[in-house]
C-alpha positions as CSV (number, residue, x, y, z in Angstrom):
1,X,0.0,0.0,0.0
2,X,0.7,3.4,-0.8
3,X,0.8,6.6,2.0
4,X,1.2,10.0,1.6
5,X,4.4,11.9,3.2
6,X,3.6,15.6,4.0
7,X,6.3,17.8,2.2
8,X,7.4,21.4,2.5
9,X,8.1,22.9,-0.7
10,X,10.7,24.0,-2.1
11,X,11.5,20.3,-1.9
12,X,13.5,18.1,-4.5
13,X,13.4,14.1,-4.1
14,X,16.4,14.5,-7.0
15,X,18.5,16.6,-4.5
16,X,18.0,14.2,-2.0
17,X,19.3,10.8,-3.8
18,X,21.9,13.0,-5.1
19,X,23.1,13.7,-1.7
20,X,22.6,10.3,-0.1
21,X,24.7,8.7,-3.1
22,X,27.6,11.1,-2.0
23,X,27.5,10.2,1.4
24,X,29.7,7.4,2.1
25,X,28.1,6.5,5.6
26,X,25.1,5.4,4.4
27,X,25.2,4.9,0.5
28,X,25.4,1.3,0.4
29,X,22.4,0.7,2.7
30,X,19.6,1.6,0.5
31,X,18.5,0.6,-2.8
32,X,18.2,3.3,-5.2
33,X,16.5,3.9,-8.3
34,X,16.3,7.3,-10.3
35,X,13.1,8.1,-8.2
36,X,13.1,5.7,-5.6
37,X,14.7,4.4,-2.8
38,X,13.9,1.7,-0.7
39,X,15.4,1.2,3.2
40,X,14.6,-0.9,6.2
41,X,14.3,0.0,9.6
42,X,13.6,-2.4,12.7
43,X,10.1,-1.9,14.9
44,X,9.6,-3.3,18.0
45,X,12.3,-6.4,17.1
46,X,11.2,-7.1,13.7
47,X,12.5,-5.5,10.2
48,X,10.0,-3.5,7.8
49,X,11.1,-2.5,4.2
50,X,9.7,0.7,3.0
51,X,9.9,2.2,-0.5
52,X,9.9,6.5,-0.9
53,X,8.6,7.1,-4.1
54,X,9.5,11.3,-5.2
55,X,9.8,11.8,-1.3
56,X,6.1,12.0,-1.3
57,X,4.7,8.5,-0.9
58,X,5.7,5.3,1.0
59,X,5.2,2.3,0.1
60,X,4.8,-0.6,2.4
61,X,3.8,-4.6,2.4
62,X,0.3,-4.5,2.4
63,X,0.6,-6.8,5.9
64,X,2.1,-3.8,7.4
65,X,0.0,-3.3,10.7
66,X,-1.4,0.0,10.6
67,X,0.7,1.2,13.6
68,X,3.8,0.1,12.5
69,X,2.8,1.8,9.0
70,X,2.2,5.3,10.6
71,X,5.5,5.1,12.1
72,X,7.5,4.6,8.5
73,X,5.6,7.4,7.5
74,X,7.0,9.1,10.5
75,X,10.5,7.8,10.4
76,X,10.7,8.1,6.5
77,X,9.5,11.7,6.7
78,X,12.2,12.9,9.3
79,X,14.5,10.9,7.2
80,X,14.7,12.8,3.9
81,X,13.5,16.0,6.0
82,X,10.0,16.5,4.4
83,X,9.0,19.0,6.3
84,X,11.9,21.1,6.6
85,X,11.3,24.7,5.7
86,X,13.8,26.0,3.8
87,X,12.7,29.6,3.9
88,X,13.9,31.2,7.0
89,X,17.6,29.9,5.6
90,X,16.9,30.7,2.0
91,X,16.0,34.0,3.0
92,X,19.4,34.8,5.4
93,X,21.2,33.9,2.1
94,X,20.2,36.9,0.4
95,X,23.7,39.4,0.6
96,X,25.8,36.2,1.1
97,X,26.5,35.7,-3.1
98,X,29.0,32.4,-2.1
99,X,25.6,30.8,-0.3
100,X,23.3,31.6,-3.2
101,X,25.2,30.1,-5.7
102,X,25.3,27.2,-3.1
103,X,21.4,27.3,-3.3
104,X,21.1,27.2,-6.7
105,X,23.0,24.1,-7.3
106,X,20.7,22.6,-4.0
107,X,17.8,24.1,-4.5
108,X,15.1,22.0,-3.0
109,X,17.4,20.0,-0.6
110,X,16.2,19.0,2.7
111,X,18.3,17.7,5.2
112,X,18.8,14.1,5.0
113,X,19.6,13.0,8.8
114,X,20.5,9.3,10.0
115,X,17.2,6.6,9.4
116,X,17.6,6.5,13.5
117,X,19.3,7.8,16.6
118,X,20.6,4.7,17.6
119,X,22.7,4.4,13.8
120,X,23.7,8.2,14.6
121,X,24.8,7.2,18.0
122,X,27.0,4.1,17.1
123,X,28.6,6.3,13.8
124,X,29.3,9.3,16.4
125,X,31.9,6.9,17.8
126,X,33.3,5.3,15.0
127,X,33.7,8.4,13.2
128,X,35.9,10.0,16.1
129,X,39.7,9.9,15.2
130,X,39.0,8.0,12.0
131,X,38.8,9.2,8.2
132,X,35.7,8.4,7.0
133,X,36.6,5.6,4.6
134,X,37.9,3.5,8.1
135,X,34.4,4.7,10.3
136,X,32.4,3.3,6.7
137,X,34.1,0.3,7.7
138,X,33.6,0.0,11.2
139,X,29.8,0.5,10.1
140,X,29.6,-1.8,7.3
141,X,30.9,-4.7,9.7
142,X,28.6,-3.6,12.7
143,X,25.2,-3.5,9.5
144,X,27.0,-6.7,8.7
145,X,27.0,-8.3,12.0
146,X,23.9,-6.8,14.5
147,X,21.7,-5.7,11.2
148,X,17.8,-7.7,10.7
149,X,18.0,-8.8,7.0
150,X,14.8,-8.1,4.8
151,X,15.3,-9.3,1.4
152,X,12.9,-6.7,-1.0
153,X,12.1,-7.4,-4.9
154,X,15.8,-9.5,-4.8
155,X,17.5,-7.0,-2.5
156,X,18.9,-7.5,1.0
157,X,18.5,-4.8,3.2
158,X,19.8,-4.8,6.7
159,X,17.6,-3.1,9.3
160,X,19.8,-1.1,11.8
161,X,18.9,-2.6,15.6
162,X,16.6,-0.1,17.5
163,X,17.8,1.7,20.1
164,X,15.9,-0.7,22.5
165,X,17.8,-3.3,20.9
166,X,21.9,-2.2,20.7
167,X,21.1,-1.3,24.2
168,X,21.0,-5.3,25.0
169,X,24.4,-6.1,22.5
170,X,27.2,-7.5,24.5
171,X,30.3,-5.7,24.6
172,X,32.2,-9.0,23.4
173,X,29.8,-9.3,20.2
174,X,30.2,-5.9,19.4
175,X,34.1,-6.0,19.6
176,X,34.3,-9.6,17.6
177,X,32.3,-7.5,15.2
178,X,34.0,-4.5,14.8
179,X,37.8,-5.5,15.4
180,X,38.8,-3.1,18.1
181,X,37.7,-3.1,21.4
182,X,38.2,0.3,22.3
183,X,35.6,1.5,19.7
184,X,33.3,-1.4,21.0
185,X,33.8,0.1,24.6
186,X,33.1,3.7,24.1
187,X,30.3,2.5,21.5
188,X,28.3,0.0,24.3
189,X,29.0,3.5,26.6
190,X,27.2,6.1,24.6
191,X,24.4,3.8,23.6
192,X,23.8,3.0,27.1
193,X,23.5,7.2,27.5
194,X,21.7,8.0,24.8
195,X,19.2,5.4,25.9
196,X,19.0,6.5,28.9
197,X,18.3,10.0,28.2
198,X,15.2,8.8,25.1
199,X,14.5,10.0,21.7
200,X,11.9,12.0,22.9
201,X,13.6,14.1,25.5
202,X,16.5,15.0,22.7
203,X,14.2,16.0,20.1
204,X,12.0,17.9,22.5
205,X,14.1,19.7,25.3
206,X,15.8,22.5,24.8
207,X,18.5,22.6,22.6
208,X,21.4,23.4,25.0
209,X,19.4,21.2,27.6
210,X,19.6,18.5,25.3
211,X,23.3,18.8,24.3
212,X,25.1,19.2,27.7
213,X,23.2,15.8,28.5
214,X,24.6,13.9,25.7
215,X,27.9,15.8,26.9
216,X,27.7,14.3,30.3
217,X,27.9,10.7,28.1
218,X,31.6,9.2,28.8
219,X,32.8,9.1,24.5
220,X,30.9,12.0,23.3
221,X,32.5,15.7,23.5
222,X,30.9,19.0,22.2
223,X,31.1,17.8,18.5
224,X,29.5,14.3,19.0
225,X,26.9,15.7,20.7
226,X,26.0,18.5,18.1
227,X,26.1,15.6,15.6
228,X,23.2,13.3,17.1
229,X,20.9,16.1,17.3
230,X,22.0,17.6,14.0
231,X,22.6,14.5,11.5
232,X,20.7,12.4,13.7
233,X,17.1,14.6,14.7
234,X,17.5,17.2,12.8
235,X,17.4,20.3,15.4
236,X,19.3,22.8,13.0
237,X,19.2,25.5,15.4
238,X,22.5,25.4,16.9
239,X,25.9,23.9,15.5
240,X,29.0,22.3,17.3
241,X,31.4,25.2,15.6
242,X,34.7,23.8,15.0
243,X,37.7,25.2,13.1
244,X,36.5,21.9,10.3
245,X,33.8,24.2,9.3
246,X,36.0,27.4,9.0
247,X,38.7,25.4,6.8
248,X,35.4,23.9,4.8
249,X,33.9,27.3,4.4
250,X,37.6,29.0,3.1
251,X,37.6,27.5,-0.6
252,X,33.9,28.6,-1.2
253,X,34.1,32.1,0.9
254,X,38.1,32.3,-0.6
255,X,38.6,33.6,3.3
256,X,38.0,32.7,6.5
257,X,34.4,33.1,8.0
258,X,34.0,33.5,11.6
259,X,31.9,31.8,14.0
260,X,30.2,35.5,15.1
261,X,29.7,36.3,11.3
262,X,27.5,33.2,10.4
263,X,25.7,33.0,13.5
264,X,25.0,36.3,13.1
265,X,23.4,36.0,9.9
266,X,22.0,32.4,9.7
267,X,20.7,32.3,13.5
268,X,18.7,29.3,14.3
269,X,18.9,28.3,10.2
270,X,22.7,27.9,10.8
271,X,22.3,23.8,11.0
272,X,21.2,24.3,7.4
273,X,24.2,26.9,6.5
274,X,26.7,23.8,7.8
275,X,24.7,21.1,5.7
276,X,24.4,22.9,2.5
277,X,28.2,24.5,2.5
278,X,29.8,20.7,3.8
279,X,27.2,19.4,0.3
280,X,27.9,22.3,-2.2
281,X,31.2,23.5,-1.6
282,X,33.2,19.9,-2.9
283,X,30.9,20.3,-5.9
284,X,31.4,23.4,-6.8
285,X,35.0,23.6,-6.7
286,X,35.6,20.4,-8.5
């Protein structure tokens, strides 16, 4: 069966595969068509498939209890960022000519986050002190090892454990799996926290609220904490500022920006300044 997902235009389902098929992360995790893609997530212990079709409609196994198919509406909607508006940020563009020509090559882009906290959780370790081609692999072998296969029109997908469920993983499975302890240490650590504190109190409180309690997690600092809520739920209003995002923002600004000049300008859209200059910038200086 077919559902409708609520969008908030501008919005581009084009910009969004785009994005996700750049993003090393989580590329290989979804099939992908030119106006499709198709990803699993786990529910209350058991893996659901679910197909976006134009970021506007879902379609699930027509066995799909009704409750679990509200909630891949739900999950599939904060996923690609549906309802994102783009407009506060699109306007705080206007004067900054580097942004707009940003915009223009992502026009329509919503902010693609993590399909759940608990994958943003896990990744927030394995990305720390690691280039991104060694934390894909760390991922890859924990998808491998803890992920619910669901095999889809000849595809197998592998449902990410819930955060209910990598709560319960032993700390020897989850070393065996990802082949170094250390990682597996600080990983069963911060799921343990994050757990503790629930979805619903990170995507609800406020935002500094929310980020000095993911702070007080033994494994996650300043910058781990500002990417659950960011990549992970979406809360754009604040970002973990860091001289990465000064030497990112140098070849498309040709100078150095400062933290006072973008938060001056972008306020509470600056979440959507880091995700659209970190997308855009690589492009356009290619």
């Amino acid at each position: 069966m077919r559902l409708a997902i609520p969008t908030t235009e501008p919005f581009s389902f084009a910009q969004t595969l785009a994005f996700i098929e750049r993003f090393p992360p989580c590329r290989d995790e979804y099939v992908m068509t030119e106006n499709s893609l198709t990803a699993a997530i786990s529910i209350g212990g058991k893996p659901y498939a679910f197909t976006l079709h134009d970021g506007r409609a879902i379609e699930v196994d027509d066995a799909t209890p009704p409750a679990v198919a509200n909630e891949l509406v739900t999950r599939a909607a904060q996923f690609i960022g549906a309802t994102d508006d783009l407009e506060a940020f699109y306007a705080a563009t206007r004067g900054d000519e580097p942004m707009q020509r940003v915009v223009k090559l992502l026009h329509g882009l919503h902010h693609v986050r993590f399909l759940t906290l608990g994958e943003v959780a896990v990744y927030s370790v394995m990305m720390q002190r690691s280039p991104m081609t060694i934390a894909g692999t760390y991922k890859r072998r924990f998808t491998e090892a803890f992920g619910v296969p669901v095999t889809v029109d000849g595809h197998t997908l592998r449902a990410w454990p819930s955060l209910d469920e990598l709560v319960t993983l032993p700390l020897a499975d989850v070393a065996r799996a990802l082949r170094h302890r250390p990682k597996a240490e600080r990983i069963v650590e911060v799921v343990r926290g994050v757990h503790a504190l629930g979805e619903k109190f990170l995507r609800e409180a406020p935002y500094a609220k929310a980020r000095d309690a993911l702070i007080e997690i033994p494994g996650v600092g300043p910058f781990a904490a500002g990417a659950i809520l960011l990549r992970g739920l979406g809360r754009m209003d604040e970002l973990p500022w860091s001289d990465r995002f000064v030497n990112e923002a140098k070849p498309l600004y040709g100078r150095r920006v400062s933290q006072a000049e973008i938060e001056n300008r972008y306020g509470p859209s600056i979440g959507y300044w880091s995700f659209y200059m970190m997308t855009g910038t690589p492009r356009l200086t290619a």
